[in-house]
C-alpha positions as CSV (number, residue, x, y, z in Angstrom):
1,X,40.8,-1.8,62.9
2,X,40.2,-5.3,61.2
3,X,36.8,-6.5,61.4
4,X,36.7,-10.4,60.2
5,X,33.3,-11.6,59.0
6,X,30.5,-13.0,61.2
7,X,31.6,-10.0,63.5
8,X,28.4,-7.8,63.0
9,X,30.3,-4.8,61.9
10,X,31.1,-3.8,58.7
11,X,34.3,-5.3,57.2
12,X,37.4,-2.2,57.3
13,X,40.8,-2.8,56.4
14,X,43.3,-0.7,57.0
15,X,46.7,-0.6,56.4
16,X,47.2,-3.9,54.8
17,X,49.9,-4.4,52.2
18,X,49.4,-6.5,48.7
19,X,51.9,-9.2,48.4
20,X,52.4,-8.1,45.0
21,X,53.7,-4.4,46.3
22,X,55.9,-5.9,48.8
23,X,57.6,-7.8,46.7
24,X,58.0,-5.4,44.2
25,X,59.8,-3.0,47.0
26,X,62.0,-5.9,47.5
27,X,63.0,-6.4,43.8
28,X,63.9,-2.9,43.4
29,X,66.8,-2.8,46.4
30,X,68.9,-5.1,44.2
31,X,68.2,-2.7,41.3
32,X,69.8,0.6,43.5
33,X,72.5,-1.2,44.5
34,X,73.5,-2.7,41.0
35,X,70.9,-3.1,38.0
36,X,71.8,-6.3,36.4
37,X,71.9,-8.0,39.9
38,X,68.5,-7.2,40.4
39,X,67.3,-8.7,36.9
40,X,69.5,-11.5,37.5
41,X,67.7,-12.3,40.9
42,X,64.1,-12.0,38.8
43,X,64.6,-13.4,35.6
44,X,67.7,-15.7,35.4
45,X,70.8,-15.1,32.9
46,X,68.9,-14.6,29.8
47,X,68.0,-11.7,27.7
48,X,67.0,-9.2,29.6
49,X,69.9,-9.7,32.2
50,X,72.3,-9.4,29.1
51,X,70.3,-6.0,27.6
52,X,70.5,-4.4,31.0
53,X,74.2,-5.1,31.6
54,X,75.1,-3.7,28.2
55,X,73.1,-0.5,29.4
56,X,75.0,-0.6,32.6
57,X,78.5,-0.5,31.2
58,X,77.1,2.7,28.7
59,X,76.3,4.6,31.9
60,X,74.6,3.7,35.0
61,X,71.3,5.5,34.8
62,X,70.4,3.8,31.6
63,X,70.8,0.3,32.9
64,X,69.0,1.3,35.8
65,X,66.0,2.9,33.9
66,X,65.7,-0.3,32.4
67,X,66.1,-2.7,35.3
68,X,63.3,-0.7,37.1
69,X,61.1,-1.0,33.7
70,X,61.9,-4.4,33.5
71,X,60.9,-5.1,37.2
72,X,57.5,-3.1,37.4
């Protein structure tokens, strides 16, 4: 149900998506697949791609913790 104005009934959305949450679900597949790929893709080679792929070759979980802090 998705009333538009001038309709005469009150205005309900439902089920509509923020851009901002969609692209966030989008950033993170790089992330699950390989952390620094995923900051590469958002940020460039700078930083926080460099702090994340020194995590990643420590372990994987702790470049991955930070590549999803990094992205939300």
């Amino acid at each position: 149900m998705l009333y538009g104005k001038g309709t005469g009934r009150k205005s309900v959305i439902v089920g509509k998506m923020s851009t901002k949450d969609t692209l966030n679900c989008i950033d993170v597949i790089p992330v699950i697949i390989l952390s620094p790929l995923g900051i590469f893709f958002k940020f460039g080679c700078y930083v926080r791609f460099w702090i994340c792929m020194l995590l990643t070759l420590f372990r994987w979980i702790p470049g991955f913790v930070y590549a999803i802090y990094a992205i939300t």
